[in-house]
C-alpha positions in Angstrom: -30.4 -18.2 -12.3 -26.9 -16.4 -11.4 -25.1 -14.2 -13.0 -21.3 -13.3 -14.1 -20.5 -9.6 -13.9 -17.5 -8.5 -15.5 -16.3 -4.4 -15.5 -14.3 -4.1 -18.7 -12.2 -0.8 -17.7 -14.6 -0.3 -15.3 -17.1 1.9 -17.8 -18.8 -1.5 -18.8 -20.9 -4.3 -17.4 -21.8 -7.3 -18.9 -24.1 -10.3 -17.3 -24.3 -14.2 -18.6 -26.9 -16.3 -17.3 -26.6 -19.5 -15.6 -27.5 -21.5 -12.8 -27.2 -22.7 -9.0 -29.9 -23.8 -6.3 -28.9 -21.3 -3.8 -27.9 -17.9 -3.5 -24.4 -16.5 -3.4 -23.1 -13.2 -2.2 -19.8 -11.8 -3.2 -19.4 -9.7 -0.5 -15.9 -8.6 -1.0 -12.6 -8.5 -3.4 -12.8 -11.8 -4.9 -15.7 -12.6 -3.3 -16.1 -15.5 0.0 -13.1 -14.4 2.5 -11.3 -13.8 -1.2 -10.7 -17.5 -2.7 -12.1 -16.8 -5.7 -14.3 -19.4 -6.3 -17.9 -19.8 -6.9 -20.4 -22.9 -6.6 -21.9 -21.6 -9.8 -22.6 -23.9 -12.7 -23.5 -23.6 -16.4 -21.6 -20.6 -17.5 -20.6 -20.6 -20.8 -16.9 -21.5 -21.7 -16.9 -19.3 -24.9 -19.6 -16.4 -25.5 -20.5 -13.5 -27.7 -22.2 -10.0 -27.0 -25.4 -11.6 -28.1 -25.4 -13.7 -25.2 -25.3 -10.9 -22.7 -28.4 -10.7 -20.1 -27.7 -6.6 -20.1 -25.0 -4.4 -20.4 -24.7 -0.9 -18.8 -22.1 2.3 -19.0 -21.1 2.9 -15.8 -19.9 6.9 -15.4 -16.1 7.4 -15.1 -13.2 5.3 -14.5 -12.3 2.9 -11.8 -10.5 -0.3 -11.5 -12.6 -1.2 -8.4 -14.3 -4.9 -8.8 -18.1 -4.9 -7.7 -19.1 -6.9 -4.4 -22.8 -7.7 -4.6 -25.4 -8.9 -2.2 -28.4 -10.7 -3.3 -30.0 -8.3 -6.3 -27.7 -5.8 -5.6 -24.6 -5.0 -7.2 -22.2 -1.9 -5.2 -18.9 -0.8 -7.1 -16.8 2.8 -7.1 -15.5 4.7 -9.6 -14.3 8.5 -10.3 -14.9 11.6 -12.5 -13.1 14.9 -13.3 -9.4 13.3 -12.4 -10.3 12.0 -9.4 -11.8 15.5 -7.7 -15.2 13.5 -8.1 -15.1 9.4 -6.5 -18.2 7.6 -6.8 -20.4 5.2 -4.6 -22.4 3.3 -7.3 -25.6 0.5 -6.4 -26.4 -1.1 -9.4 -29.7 -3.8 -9.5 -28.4 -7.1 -10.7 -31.7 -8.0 -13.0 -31.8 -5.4 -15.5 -28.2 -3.4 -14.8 -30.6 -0.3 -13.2 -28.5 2.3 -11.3 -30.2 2.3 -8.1 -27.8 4.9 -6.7 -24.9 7.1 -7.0 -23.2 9.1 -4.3 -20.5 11.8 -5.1 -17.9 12.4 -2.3 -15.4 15.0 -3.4 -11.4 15.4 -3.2 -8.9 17.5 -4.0 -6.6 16.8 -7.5 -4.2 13.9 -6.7 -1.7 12.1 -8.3 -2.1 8.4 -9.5 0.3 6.0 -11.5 -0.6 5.4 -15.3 -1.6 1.4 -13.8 -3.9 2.4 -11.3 -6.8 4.7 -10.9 -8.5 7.0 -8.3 -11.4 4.2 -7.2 -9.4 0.9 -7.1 -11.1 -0.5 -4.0 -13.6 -3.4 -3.9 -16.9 -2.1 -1.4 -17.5 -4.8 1.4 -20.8 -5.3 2.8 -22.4 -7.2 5.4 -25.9 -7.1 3.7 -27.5 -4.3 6.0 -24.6 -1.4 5.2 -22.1 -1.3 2.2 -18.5 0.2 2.8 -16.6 2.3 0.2 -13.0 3.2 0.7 -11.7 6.3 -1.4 -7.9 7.5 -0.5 -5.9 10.9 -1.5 -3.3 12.9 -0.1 -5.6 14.5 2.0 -7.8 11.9 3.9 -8.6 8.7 3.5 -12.2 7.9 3.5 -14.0 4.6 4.9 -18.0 5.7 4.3 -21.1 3.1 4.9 -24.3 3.4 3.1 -27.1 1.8 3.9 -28.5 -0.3 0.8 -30.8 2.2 -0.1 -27.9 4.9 -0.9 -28.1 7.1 2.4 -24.5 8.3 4.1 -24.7 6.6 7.3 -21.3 7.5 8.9 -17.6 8.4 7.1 -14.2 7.6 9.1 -11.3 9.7 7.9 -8.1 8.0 8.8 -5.8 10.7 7.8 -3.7 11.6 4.5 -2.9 8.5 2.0 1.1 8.9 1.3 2.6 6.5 -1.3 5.5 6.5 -3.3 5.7 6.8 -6.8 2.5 8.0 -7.2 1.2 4.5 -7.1 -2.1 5.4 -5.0 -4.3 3.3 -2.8 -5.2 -0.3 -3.9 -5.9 -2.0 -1.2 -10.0 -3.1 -0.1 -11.6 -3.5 3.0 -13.3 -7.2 4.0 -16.1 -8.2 6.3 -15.8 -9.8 9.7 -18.9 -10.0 11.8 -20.1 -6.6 12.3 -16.7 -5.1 11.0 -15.3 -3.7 8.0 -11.4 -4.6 8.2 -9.2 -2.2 6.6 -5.4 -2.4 6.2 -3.8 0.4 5.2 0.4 0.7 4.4 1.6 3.2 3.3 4.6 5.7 3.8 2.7 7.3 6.6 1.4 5.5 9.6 0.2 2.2 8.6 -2.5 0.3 10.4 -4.8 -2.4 10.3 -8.2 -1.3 11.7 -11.7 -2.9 12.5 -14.2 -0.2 11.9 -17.8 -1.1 12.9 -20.2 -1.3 10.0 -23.5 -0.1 11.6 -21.3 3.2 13.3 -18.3 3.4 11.7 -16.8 4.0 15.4 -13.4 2.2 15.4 -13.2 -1.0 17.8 -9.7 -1.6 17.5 -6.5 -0.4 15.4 -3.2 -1.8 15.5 -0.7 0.7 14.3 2.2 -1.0 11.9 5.2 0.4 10.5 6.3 -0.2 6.7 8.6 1.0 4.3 7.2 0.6 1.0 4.0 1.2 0.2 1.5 -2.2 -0.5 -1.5 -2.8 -1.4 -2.6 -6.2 -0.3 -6.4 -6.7 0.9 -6.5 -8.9 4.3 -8.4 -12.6 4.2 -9.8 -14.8 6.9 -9.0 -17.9 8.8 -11.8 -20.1 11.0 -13.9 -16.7 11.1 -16.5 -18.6 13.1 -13.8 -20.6 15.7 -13.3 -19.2 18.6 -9.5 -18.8 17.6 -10.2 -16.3 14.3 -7.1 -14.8 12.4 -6.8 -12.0 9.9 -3.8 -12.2 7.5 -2.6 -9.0 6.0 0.9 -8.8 4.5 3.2 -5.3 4.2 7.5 -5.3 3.5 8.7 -5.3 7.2 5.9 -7.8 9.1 5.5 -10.1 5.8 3.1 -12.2 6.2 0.9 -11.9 9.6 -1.7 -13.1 11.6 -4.2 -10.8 13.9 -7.0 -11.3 16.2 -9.9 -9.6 14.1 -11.8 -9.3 17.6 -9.4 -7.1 18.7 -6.8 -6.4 16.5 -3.9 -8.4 18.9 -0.8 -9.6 17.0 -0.6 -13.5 16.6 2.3 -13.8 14.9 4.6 -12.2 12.0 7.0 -14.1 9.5 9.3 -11.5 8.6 10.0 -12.8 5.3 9.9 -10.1 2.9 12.6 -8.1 1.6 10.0 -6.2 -0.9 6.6 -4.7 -1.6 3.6 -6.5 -1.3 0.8 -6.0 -3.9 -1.3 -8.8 -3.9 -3.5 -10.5 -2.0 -2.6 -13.2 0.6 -4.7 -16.7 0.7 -5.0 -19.5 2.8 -5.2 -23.3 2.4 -4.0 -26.7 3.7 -3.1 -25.1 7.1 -0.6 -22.4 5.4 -1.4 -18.4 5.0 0.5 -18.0 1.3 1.6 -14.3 0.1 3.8 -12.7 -2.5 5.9 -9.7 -2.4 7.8 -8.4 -5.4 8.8 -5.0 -7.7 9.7 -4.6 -11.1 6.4 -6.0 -12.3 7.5 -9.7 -11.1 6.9 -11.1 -7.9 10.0 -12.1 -6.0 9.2 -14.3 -3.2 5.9 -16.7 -1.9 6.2 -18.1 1.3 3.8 -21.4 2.6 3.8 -20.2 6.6 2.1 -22.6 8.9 -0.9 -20.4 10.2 -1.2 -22.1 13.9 2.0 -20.4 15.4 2.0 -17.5 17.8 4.6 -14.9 17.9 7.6 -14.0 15.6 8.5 -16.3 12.0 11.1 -16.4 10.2 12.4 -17.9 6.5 12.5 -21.1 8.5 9.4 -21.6 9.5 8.1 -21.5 5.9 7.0 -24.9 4.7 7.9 -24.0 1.1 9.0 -21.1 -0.9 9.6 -20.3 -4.9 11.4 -17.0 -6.1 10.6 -17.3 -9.8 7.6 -16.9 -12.6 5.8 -15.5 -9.6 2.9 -12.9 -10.0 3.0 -8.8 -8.5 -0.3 -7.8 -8.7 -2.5 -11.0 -9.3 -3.8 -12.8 -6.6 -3.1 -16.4 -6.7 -5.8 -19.3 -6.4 -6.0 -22.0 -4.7 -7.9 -25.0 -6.4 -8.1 -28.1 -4.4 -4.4 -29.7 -4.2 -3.3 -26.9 -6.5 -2.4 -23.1 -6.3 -2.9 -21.2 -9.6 -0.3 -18.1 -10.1 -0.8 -16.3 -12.7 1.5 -14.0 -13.7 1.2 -10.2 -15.3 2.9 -11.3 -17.6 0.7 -14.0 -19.1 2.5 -17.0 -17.5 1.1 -19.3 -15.3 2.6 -21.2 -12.8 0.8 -24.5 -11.2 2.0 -25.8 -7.8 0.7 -28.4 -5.1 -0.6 -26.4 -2.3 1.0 -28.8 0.5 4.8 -28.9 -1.2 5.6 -25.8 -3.9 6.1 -28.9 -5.9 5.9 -27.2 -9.6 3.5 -29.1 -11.7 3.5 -27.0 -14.9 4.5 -23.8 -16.6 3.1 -22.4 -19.6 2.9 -19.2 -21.5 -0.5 -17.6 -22.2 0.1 -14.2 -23.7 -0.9 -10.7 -22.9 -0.6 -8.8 -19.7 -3.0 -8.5 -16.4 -3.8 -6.8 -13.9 -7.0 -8.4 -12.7 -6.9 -11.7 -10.4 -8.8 -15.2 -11.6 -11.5 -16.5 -10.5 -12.5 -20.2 -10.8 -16.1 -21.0 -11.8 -17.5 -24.8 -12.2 -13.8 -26.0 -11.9 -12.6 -22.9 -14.8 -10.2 -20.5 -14.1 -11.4 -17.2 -15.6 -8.6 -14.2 -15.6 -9.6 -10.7 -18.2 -6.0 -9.4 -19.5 -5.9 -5.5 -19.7 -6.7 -5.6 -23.1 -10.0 -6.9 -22.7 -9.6 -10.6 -23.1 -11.1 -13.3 -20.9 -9.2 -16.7 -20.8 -10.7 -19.7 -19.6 -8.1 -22.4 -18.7 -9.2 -25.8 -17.1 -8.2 -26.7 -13.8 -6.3 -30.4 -13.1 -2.6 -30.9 -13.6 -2.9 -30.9 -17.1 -2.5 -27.4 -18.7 -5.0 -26.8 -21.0 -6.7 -23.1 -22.7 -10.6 -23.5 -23.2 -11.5 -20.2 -25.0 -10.6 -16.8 -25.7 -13.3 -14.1 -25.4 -13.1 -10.7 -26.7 -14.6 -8.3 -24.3 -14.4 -5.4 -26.2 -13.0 -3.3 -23.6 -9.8 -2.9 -21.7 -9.8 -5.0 -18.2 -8.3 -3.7 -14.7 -11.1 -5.4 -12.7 -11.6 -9.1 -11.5 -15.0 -10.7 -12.0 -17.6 -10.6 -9.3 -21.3 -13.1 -8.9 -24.2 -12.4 -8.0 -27.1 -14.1 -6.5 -29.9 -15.8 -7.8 -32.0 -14.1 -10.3 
């Protein structure tokens, strides 16, 4: 069995039954190197609470998405505005809180949109990572699965305009948590090992708006790896996750960057934008070396383009969904625009596809299921019954 977990508002968990031969780890925002898709099969298109597995309160607030790793389900939240951020291992059968860890922080500001636990935990299946950022410190910590404090890295104060607060997550490579970090003070992009928490290597960046993107991977087991990480001066660029060298940069941004790049067909793809909209998505051939301009980008679109949602990449297509409730379809290859259709309501959390259907939770707590193919087409609406600042996570076989 497998299992759909969903935090409404992040104070609710619900789990749907259904199938796939082998397990599958989410081990990260949006799961495998953050595509957003899983082999599962069988989940229900429409549902009801009666077909819930189990369904759990989890304490505070957070808009943190859960990673899991075979039973185990690891997510963050917050209590007492913020003072009080949470380290949370849940087990994926019943929805038992294994653990709960309590790190405290000083009061903080946040923006009305975001919340004081917003990163996703990455583990490598030995030791979980939990990222928690204030204007104090800013707080990488690894557990080991049963819930003990292994090591914490404190990588200095978290300064953001605005108010806006951290949102970005850190990923797995190897034996390292990868953490990008820009911001209005010095920005980095650091590999931070997961059994120590000693950093390997840190490549110091400079940015001028704050942004929030979480890094992805390319050929992670070639011998020519790249991590791609996005901030408003580099754009979109390429790193050696070994050791943190610069590859290349395609200065191609002229705004924040808030989402999430991905990769596909050869091309790293990322947004930046402002004003709730996205403003720019560049296709920039990912075997280049050193510095990229508007150029070198294969394609690019400056319209009905997302801020905060990730896009998705679906065979030949690219999903973008937009805060807004509009989704744009392109071909990966060419930009070429295939449709554009109003769905209603407003998101903040990223799709997912599952058994070839897009599922994306608007922040009023519904989940729409769209069908993926050229042809636009709306499955089901499903109440959720709670708000929704969180994208959908899988866990293994139960």
């Amino acid at each position: 069995m497998k299992s759909l977990l969903s935090f409404l508002g992040l104070i609710t968990a619900f789990v749907f039954t259904a199938s796939h031969a082998d397990a599958e780890n989410w081990n990260r925002f949006r799961g495998p190197n953050g595509t957003g898709i899983s082999e599962l099969t069988g989940l229900p298109v429409e549902w009801n609470e009666s077909d819930y597995d189990w369904k759990v309160e989890i304490p505070g607030l957070g808009h943190s998405s859960p990673c899991t790793w075979e039973n185990m389900i690891f997510v963050s939240s917050s209590l007492d505005e913020g003072t009080k951020r949470l380290a949370l291992a849940y087990d994926a059968d019943t929805g038992k809180q294994l653990w709960q860890n309590e790190v405290v922080f000083e009061t903080n500001d946040k923006h009305a949109l975001n919340s004081f636990a917003s990163a996703t935990p990455t583990t490598d299946g030995k030791h979980v990572a939990f990222l928690f950022a204030g204007s104090e410190q800013t707080l990488l910590i690894g557990y080991d699965l049963a819930g003990k404090e292994v090591w914490r890295t404190d990588f200095g104060p978290f300064v953001c305009q605005h108010g806006h607060g951290c949102g970005t997550s850190p990923i797995t490579y190897k034996d390292l948590a990868i953490l990008s970090i820009q911001h209005s003070g010095p920005s980095f992009v650091a590999g931070v090992e997961l059994a120590t928490g000693k950093i390997r290597w840190k490549n110091e960046r400079e940015t001028r708006l704050t942004g929030h993107c979480t890094p992805t991977l390319i050929g992670a087991d070639s011998d020519a790896p790249q991590v791609i990480y996005t901030n408003t001066d580099d754009g979109i660029a390429s790193l050696d996750p070994r050791n943190g060298d610069l590859i290349w940069r395609a200065k191609v941004f002229t705004a924040r960057a808030v989402n999430s790049p991905v990769v596909g067909e050869g091309f790293a793809f990322a947004i930046c934008g402002g004003g709730g909209r996205g403003k720019y998505i560049g296709a920039i051939p990912v075997h280049q070396k050193g510095e990229l301009t508007f150029e070198d980008a294969a394609w690019s679109l400056d319209q009905n383009l997302p801020y905060v949602l990730t896009p998705l990449i679906v065979g030949e297509n690219m999903y973008l969904w937009g805060d807004n409730g509009v989704l744009l379809c392109v071909k990966v290859k060419t930009g070429e625009v295939v449709y554009l259709e109003r769905i209603g309501g407003i998101f903040s959390a990223s799709p997912v596809c599952i058994d070839g259907k897009i599922y994306c939770a608007s922040r009023d707590g519904e989940m729409v299921v769209v069908a993926t193919g050229d042809k636009f087409q709306v499955l089901a609406r499903n109440q959720l019954g709670e708000g929704c600042h969180a994208t959908p996570a899988i866990s293994g076989d139960r």
